[in-house]
N, C-alpha and C positions, 0 to 999 in steps of 0.2 A: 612293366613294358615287355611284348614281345620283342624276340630277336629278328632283326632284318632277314628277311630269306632273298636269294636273288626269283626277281622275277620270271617267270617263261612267257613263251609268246602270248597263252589264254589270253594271261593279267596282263599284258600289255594291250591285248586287242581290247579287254573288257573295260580296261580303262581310258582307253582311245575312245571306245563308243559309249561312254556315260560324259568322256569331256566333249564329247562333239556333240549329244544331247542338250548340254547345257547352254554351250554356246549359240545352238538353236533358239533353246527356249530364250536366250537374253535378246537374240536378236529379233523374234519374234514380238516379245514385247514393246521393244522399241517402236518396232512396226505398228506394232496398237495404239502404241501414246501418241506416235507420228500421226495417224490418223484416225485416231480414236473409235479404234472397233474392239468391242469386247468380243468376237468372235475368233479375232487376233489374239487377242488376251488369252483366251479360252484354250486355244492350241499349244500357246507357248506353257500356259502353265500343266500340259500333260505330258509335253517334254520334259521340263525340269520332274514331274513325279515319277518316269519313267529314267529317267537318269539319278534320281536318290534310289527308287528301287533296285536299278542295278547295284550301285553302292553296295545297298545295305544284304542284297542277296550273296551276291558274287562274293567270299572272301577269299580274297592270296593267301 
């Protein structure tokens, strides 16, 4: 296990804007099951990939 480091603003912004990605993409899809558009579907799931790439890019 790494050791905790405190965060700075970066990882906090980077983190704020991969959880607000996600949240997108959930709501998005709702949106698509709601009325079933896979064109809904389609957008929301480039959110969610675009918020695991931040993830996986960005490390604290």
């Amino acid at each position: 296990m790494r050791p905790r480091t405190p965060r700075n603003a970066d990882d906090r912004r980077m983190r704020r804007n991969s959880l607000a990605l996600t949240g997108m993409a959930l709501a998005t899809g709702a949106l698509a099951t709601a009325y079933d558009s896979r064109w809904h579907l389609g957008i929301g799931v480039w959110f969610l990939i675009a918020a695991i790439l931040i993830e996986l890019i960005h490390q604290p």
